[in-house]
C-alpha positions in Angstrom: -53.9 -15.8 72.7 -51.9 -18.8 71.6 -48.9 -16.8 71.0 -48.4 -14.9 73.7 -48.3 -17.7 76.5 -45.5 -19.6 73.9 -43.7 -15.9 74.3 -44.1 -16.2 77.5 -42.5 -19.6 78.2 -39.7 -18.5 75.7 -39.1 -15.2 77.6 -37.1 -13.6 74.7 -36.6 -10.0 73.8 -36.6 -11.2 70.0 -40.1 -13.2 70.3 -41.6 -9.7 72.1 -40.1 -7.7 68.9 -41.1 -10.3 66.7 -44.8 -10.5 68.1 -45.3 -6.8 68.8 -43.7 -5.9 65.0 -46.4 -8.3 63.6 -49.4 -6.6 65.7 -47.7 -3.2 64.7 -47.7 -4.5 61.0 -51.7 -5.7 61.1 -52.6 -2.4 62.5 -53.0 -3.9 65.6 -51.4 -0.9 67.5 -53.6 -1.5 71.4 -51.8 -5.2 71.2 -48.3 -4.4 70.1 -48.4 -1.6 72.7 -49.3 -4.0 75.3 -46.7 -6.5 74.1 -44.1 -4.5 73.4 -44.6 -3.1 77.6 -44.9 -5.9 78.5 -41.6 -7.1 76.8 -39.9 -4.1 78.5 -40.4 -4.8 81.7 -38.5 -7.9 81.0 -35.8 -6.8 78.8 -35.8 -3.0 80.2 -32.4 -2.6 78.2 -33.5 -4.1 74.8 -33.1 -0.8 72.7 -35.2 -2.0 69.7 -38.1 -3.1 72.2 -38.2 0.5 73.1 -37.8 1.7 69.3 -40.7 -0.7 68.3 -43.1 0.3 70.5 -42.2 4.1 70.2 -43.1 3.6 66.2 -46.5 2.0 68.0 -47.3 4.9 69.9 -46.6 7.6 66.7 -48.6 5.1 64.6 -51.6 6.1 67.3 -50.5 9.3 67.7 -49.2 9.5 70.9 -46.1 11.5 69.9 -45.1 12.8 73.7 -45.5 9.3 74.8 -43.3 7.8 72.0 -40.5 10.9 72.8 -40.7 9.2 76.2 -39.0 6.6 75.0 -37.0 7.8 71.6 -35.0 10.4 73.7 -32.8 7.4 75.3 -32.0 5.9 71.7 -30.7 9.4 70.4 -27.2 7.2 69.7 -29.3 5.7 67.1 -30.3 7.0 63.9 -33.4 5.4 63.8 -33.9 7.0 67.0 -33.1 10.6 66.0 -34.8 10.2 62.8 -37.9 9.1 64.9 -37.3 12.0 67.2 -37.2 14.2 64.0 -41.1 13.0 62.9 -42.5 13.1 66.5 -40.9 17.1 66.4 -42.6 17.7 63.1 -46.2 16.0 64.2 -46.4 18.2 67.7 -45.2 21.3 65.4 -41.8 21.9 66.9 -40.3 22.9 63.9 -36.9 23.4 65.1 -36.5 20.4 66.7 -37.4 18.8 63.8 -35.3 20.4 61.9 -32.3 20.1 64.5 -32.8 16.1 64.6 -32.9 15.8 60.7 -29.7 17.6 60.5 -28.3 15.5 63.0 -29.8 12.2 61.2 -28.2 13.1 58.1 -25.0 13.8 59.2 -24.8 9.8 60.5 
């Protein structure tokens, strides 16, 4: 694709967002995944990288692998209030309910 080559002469943490957020957006889960890793391995400490593509992975759900990634952005509160849904889809009700609290309170 077109797109990803110009990403990858760019090599920005924004364009990967950007590009991964608009496969994300077209239901295009498989390619914002890839995009998103692949964005990662670049920019390992780009936080919303990691946030984007753990939305990806709950959007296919693939809630332990999306935990994998949302329990190092628990300093965020889109990150706990992710945590919060991924404890409510695998049925860990007091997680979820722990998280929410703690989302509120922010």
């Amino acid at each position: 694709m077109r797109l990803k080559s110009q990403i990858a002469c760019v090599a920005n943490a924004r364009a990967y967002l950007g590009l991964g957020m608009l496969y994300r957006q077209s239901r295009a889960f498989d390619e914002s995944i890839q995009i998103l890793t692949a964005g990662i391995e670049i920019f390992p400490k780009a936080e919303q990288l990691h946030l984007c593509l753990a939305v990806s992975y709950m959007n296919v759900g693939n809630y332990q692998k999306a935990l994998s990634f949302l329990i190092k952005l628990q300093h965020l509160k889109e990150g706990i209030y992710c945590i919060a849904k991924c404890c409510q889809a695998l049925y860990d009700v007091q997680k979820a309910k722990l998280y929410l609290k703690k989302y509120k309170a922010l």
